[in-house]
C-alpha positions as CSV (number, residue, x, y, z in Angstrom):
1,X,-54.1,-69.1,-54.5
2,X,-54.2,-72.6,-53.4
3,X,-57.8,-72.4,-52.6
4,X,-58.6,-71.3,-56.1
5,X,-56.8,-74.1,-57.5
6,X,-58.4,-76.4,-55.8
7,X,-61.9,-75.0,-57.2
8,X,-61.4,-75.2,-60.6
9,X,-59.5,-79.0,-60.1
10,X,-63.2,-79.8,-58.7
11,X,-65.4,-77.3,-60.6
12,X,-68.1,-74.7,-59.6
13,X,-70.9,-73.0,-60.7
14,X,-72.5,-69.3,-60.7
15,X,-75.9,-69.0,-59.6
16,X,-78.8,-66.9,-59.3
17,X,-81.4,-67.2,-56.5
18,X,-85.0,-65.6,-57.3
19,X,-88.1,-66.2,-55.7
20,X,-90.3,-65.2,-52.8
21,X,-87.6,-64.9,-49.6
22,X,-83.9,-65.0,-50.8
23,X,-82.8,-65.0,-47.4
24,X,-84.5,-68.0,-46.1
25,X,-82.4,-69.6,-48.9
26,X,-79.1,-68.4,-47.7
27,X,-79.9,-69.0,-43.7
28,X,-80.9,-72.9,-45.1
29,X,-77.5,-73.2,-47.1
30,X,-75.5,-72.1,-44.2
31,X,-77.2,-74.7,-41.5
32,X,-76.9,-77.5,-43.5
33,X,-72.9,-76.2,-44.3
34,X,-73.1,-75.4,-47.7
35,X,-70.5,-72.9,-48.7
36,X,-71.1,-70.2,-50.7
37,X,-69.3,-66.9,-51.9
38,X,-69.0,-63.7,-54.1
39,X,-72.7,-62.9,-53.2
40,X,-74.1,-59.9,-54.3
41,X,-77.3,-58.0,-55.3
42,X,-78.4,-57.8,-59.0
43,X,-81.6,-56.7,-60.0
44,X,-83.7,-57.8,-56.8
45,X,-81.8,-61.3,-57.1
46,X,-78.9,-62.9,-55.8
47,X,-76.1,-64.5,-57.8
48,X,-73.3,-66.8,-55.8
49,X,-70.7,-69.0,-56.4
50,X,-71.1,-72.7,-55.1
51,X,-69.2,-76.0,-55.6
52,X,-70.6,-79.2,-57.7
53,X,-70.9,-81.0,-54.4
54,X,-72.9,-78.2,-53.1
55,X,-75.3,-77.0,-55.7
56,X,-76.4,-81.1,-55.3
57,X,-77.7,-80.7,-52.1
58,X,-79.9,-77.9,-53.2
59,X,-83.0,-79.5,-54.2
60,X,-84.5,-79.9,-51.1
61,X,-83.8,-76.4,-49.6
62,X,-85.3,-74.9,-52.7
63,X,-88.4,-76.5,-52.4
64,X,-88.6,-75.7,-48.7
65,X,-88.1,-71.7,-49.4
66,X,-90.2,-72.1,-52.9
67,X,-87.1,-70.0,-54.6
68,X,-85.4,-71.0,-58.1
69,X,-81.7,-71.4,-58.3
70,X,-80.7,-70.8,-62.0
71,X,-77.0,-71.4,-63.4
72,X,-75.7,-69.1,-65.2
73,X,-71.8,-70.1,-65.4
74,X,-69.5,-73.0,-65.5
75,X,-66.1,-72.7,-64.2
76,X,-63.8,-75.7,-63.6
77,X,-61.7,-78.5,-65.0
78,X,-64.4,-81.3,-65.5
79,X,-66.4,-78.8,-67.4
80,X,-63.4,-78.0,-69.8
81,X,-62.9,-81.9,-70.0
82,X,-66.5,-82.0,-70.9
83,X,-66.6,-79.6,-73.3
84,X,-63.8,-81.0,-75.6
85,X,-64.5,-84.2,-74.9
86,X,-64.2,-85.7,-78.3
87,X,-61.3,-84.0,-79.1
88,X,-58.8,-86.9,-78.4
89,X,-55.5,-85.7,-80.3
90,X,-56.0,-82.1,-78.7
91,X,-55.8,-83.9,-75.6
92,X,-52.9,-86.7,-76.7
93,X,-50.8,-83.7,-78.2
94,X,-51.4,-81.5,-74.6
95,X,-50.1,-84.4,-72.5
96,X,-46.7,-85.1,-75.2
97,X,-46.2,-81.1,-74.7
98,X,-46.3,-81.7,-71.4
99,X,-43.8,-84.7,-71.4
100,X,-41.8,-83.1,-73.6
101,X,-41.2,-80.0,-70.9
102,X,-40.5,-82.0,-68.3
103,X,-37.8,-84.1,-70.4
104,X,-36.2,-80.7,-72.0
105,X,-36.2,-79.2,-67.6
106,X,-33.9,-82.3,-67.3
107,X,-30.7,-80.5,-69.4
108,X,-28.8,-77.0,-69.2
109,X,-30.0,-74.9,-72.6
110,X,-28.2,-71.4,-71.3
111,X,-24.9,-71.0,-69.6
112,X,-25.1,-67.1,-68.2
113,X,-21.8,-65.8,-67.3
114,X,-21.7,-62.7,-65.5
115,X,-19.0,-60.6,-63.5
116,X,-16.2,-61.1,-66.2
117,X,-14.5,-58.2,-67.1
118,X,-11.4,-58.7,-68.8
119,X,-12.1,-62.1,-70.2
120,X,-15.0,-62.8,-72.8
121,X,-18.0,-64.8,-72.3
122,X,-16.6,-67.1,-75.4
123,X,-13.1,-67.7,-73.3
124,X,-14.8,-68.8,-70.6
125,X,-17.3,-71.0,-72.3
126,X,-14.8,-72.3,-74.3
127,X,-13.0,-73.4,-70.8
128,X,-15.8,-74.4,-69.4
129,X,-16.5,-76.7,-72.5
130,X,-13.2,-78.4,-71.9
131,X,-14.2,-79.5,-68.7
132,X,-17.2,-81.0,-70.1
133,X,-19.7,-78.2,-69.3
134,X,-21.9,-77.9,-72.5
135,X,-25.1,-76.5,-73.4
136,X,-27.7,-79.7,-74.1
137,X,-25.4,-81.7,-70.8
138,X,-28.1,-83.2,-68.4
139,X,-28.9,-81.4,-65.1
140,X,-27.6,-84.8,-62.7
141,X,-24.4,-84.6,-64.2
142,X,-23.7,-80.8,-63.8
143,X,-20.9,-80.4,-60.7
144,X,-21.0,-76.6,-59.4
145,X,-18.4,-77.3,-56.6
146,X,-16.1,-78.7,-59.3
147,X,-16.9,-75.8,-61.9
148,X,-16.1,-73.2,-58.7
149,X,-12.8,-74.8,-58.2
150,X,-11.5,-75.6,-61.7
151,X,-12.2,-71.6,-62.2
152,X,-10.5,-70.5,-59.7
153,X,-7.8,-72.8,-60.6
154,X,-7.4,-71.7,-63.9
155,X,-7.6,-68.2,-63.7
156,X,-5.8,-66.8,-60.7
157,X,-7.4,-62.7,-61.1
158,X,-10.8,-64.3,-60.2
159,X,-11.1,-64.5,-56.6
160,X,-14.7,-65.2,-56.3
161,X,-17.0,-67.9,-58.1
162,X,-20.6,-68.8,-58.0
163,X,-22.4,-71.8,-60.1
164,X,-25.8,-72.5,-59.7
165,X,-28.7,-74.1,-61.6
166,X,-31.7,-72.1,-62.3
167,X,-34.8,-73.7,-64.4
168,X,-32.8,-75.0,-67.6
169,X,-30.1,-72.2,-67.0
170,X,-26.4,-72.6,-65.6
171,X,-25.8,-69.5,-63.7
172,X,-22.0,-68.6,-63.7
173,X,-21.2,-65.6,-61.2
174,X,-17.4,-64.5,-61.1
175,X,-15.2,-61.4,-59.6
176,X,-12.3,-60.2,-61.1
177,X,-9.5,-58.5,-58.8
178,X,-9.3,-56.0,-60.6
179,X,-5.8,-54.5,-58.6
180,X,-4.7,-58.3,-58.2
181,X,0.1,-57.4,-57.7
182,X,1.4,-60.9,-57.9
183,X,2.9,-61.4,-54.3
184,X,3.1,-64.7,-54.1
185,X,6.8,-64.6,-55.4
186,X,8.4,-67.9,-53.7
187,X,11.7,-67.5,-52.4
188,X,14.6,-69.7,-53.8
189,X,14.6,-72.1,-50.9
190,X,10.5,-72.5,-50.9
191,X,10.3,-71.2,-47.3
192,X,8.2,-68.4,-47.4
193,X,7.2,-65.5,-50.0
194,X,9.4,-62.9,-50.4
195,X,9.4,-59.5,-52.5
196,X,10.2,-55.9,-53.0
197,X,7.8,-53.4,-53.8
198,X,9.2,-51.3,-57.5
199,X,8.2,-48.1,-59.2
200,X,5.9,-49.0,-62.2
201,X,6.1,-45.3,-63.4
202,X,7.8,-41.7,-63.1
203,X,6.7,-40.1,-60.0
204,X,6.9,-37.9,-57.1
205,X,6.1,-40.0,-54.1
206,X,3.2,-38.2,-52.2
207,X,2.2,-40.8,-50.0
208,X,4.1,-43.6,-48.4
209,X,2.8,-46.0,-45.4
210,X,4.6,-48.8,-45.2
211,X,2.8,-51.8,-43.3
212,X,5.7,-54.9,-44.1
213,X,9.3,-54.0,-45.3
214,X,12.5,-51.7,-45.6
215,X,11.2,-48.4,-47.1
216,X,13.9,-47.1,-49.3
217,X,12.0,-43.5,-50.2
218,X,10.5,-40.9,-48.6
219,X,7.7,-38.4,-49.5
220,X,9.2,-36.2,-51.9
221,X,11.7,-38.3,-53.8
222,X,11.0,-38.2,-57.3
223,X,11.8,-41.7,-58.3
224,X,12.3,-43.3,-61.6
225,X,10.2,-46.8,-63.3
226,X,12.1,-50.0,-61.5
227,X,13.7,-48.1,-58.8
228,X,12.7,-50.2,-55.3
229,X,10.8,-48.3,-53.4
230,X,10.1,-51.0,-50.3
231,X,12.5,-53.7,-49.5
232,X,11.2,-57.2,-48.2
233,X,14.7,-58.0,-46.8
234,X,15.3,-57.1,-43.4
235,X,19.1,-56.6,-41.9
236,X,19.2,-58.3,-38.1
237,X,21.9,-56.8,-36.8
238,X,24.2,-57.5,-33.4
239,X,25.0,-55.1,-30.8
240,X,28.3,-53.5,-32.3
241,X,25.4,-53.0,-35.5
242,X,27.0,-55.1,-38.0
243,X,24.5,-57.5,-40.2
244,X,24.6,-60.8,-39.0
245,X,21.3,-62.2,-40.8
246,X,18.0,-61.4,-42.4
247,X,14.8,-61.7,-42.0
248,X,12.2,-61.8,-45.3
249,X,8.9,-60.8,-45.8
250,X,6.2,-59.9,-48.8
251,X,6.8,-56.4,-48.6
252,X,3.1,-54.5,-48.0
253,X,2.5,-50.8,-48.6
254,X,0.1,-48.0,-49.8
255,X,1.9,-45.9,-52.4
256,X,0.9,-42.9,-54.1
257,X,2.8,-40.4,-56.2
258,X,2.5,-37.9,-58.3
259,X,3.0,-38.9,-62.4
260,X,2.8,-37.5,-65.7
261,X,1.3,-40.2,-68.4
262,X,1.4,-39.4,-72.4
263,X,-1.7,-39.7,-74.1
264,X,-2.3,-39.7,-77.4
265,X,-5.2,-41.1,-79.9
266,X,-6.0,-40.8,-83.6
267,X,-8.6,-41.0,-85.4
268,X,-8.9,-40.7,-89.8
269,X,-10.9,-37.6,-91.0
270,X,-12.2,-39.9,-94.0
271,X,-15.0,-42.6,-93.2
272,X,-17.7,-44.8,-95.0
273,X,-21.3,-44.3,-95.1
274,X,-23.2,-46.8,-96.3
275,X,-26.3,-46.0,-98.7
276,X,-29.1,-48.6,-98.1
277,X,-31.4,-47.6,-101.0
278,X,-30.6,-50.9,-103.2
279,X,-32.5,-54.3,-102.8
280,X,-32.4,-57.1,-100.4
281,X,-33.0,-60.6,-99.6
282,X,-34.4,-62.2,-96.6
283,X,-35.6,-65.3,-94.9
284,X,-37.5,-66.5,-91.6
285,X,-35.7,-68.6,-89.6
286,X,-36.2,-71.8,-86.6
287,X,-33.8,-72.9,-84.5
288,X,-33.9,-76.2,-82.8
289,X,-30.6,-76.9,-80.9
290,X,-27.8,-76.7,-82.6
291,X,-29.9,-77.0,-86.5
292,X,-30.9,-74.2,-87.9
293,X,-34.2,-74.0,-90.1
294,X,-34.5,-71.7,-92.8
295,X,-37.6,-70.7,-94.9
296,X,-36.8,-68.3,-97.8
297,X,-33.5,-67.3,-99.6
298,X,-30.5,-64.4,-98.6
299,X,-27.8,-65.8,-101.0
300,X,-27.4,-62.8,-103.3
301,X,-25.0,-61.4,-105.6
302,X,-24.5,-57.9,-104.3
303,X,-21.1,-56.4,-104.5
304,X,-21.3,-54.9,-101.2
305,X,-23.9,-56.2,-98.7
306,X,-24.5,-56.2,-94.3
307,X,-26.9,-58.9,-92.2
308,X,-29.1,-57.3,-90.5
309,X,-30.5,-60.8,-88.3
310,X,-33.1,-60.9,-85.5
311,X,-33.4,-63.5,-83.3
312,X,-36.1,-64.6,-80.1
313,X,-35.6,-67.8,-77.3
314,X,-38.6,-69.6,-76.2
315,X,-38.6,-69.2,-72.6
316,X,-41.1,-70.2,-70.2
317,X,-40.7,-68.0,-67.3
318,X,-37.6,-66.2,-66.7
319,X,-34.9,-69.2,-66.0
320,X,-36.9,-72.3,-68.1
321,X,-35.1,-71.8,-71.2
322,X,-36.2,-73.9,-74.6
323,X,-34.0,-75.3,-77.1
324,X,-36.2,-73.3,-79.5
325,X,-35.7,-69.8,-81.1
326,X,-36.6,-67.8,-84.1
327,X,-35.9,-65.1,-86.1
328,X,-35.3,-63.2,-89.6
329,X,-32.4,-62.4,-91.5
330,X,-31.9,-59.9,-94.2
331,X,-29.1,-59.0,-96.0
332,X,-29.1,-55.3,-97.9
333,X,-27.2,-54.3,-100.3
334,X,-25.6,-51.0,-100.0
335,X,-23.5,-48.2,-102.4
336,X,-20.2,-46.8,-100.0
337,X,-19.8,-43.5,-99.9
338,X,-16.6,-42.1,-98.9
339,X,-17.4,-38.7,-96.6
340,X,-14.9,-36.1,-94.9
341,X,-15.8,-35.1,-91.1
342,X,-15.8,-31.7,-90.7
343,X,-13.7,-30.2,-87.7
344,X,-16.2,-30.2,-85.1
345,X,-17.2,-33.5,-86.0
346,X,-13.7,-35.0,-85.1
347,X,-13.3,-32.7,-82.3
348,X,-16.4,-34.3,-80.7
349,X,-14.8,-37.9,-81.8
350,X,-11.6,-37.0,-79.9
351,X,-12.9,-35.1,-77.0
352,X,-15.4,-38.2,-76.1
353,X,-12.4,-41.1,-76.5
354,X,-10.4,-38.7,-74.1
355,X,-13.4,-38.3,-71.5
356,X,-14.0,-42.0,-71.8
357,X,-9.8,-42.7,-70.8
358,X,-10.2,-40.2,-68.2
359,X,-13.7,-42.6,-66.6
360,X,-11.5,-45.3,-66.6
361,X,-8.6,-43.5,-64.7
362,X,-10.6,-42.4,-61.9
363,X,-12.3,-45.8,-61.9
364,X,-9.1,-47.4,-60.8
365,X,-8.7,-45.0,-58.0
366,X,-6.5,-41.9,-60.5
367,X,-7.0,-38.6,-59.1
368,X,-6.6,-36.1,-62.9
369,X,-5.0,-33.0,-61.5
370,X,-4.2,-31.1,-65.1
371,X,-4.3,-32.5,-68.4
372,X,-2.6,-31.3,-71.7
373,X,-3.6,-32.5,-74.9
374,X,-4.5,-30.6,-78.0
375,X,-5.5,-32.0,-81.1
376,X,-3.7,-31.9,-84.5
377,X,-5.1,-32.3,-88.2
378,X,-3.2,-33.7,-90.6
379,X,-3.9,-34.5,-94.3
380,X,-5.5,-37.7,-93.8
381,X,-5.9,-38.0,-90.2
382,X,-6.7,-36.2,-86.8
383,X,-4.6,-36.7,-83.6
384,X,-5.1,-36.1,-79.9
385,X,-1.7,-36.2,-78.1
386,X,-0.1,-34.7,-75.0
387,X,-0.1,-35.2,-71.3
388,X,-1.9,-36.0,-67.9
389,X,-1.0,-35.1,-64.9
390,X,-2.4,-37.5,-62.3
391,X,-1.7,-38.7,-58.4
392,X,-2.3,-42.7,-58.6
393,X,-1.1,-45.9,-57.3
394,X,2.5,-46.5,-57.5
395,X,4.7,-50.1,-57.1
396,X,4.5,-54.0,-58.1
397,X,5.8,-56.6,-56.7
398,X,9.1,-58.0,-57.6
399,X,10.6,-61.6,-55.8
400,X,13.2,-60.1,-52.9
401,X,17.0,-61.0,-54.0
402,X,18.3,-63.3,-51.7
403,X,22.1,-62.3,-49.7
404,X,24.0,-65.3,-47.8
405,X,24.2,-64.4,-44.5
406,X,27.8,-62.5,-43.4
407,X,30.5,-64.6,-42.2
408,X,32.1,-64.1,-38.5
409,X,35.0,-62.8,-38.4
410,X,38.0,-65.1,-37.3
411,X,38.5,-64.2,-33.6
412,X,35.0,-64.4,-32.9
413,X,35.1,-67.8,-33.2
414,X,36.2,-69.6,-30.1
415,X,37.3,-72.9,-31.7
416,X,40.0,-71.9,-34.0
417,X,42.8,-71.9,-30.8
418,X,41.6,-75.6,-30.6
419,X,42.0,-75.8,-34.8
420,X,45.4,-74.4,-34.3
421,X,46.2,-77.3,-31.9
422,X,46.7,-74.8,-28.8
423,X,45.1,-76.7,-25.6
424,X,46.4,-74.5,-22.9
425,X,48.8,-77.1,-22.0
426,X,52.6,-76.1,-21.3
427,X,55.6,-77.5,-19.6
């Protein structure tokens, strides 16, 4: 690659070698270290490829072999700069475009955000914009480390951030904890986190380990939403098993039971379709930052009308984004048309929101053991509603109530003799 670079920076030419013995040609071009390539056989004569520099040297060899060297192609830079010599604004205008790149690679035109789940790319640009992070912002002053930490400070669910600059483009990577309990509950006194694990649903427990904590349940119990299921306070107790203190910790534990959730969806047997067949208006459109350029006319006076717009970034290469774009937009006019679903229609409406609920159970870990759901039709509108039986993640955490610590009984304490002014001494 390099190599062929090179070549056409200098130039070279294609030849063609005729003449009595060809070969006494190539043995005098390769003593006297003239380099030559892509050699081959056309019509008992020999075309090559051989530099500027080299095809100079030629004159005496030729007239030593008595062959004819003929050029039949130009390839290079000088020969381009030869050809359009006299073309001076073709040549002014290529070296602006070429200034004018390098100062548009010196700002951030895209801001790709990626990874976010339950936040939109506009909440986080509009953050992001907050802290000064704009499209148009110059490259030097862009700080990834701070825009990883101000993230993460913001929003506590993401637990991973990347920033990165790519060509013209600010590449934003987050992760979302998706199963993110809040455990870092502080205790009254600021020590240490503590807190109890609760039911966040109706269940049968079917699976208990308990790694910190009191469990208060056992495999079996069917419990009800709020009841404490592990306890992050701890009883110390002394040898005649009384409580004498306790000990706190953020309570830690794999729960499963066994739960019946109510489902239910509707969904109106009318809807609109739209009927396309009246007129429209349209218009080409360039877009040059933030100004928008338009070449034609959509303003219209339709009664009922939908944007249909199209739109394309310059881009050289796959992370040099331009300021530039354009597009078309046209607005049709349409006639509504009010139309009735017919019952397997909304069957196939309900059945695929249901499926799509049931993906993003068993996404999150929800084993479906038996589901129960029919679907009614009323006058205006269809309903899907029952139950589903599922085994899934049970508990959140809850900050641990804090006891005071029990008093000592009276004649455990040996200094009340001494309070009671008895010293032992008697006459």
């Amino acid at each position: 690659m390099l190599l062929s670079i090179i070549r056409y920076l200098k130039g070279y030419l294609k030849i063609q070698i005729a003449g009595y013995s060809p070969e006494r040609f190539l043995n005098a071009c390769s003593h006297h270290n003239i380099y030559l390539w892509g050699l081959r056989s056309e019509h008992g004569r020999y075309e090559m490829y051989i530099s500027i520099q080299g095809f100079r040297k030629l004159k005496p060899i030729i007239k030593k072999t008595g062959t004819r060297a003929v050029i039949t192609e130009r390839f290079g830079l000088p020969f381009f700069l030869h050809k359009y010599r006299k073309r001076k604004c073709f040549f002014l205008g290529s070296l602006l475009c070429i200034i004018l790149i390098y100062m548009m690679s010196l700002f951030i035109w895209d801001i790709d955000i990626s990874g976010n789940k339950s936040r939109t790319d506009e909440t986080l640009l509009s953050f992001l914009e907050s802290k000064d992070v704009v499209h148009g912002m110059k490259k030097s002053k862009v700080d990834c480390e701070r825009i990883v930490k101000d993230i993460r400070k913001e929003f506590d669910d993401i637990i991973w951030v990347s920033a990165s600059i790519r060509g013209t483009r600010l590449i934003v990577q987050v992760k979302e904890n998706e199963d993110s309990v809040s455990s870092d509950s502080a205790a009254p006194d600021g020590s240490s986190s503590a807190t109890d694990i609760v039911a966040d649903e109706d269940c049968t427990i079917t699976e208990l380990i308990t790694r910190k904590g009191t469990p208060l349940v056992h495999v079996g119990d069917s419990v009800k939403k709020g009841d404490f299921l592990v306890c992050g306070r701890i009883e110390v107790l002394d040898d005649s098993k009384e409580v004498v203190d306790y000990q706190y910790c953020a309570s830690d534990a794999s729960i499963r039971g066994k739960a019946v959730l109510q489902y239910e969806s509707s969904h109106s047997l009318t809807y609109e379709e739209k009927d396309y067949s009246g007129k429209a208006a349209g218009e080409f459109f360039v877009r040059i930052g933030p100004w928008l350029f338009g070449c034609g006319g959509i303003r219209n006076s339709f009664e009922a009308s939908t944007m249909f717009s199209e739109e394309h970034t310059l881009t050289l290469g796959k992370h040099f984004v331009l300021p530039f774009s354009y597009g078309k937009r046209i607005v049709r006019s349409y006639r509504p048309e009010e139309k009735t679903y017919t019952r397997p229609q909304i069957e196939q409406i309900l059945n695929s929101e249901f499926s799509r609920k049931c993906e993003e159970l068993e996404k999150k870990g929800v084993e479906i053991i038996e589901n129960d759901v029919k679907i009614y039709t009323e006058n205006r509108q269809a309903t899907a509603k029952g139950t589903i039986t599922v085994v899934m993640d049970i508990g959140k955490q809850v900050p641990t109530e804090r006891l005071e610590v029990p008093a000592k009984p009276d004649d455990e304490n040996p200094e009340r003799d001494n309070a009671n002014g008895n010293d032992g001494d008697s006459d």
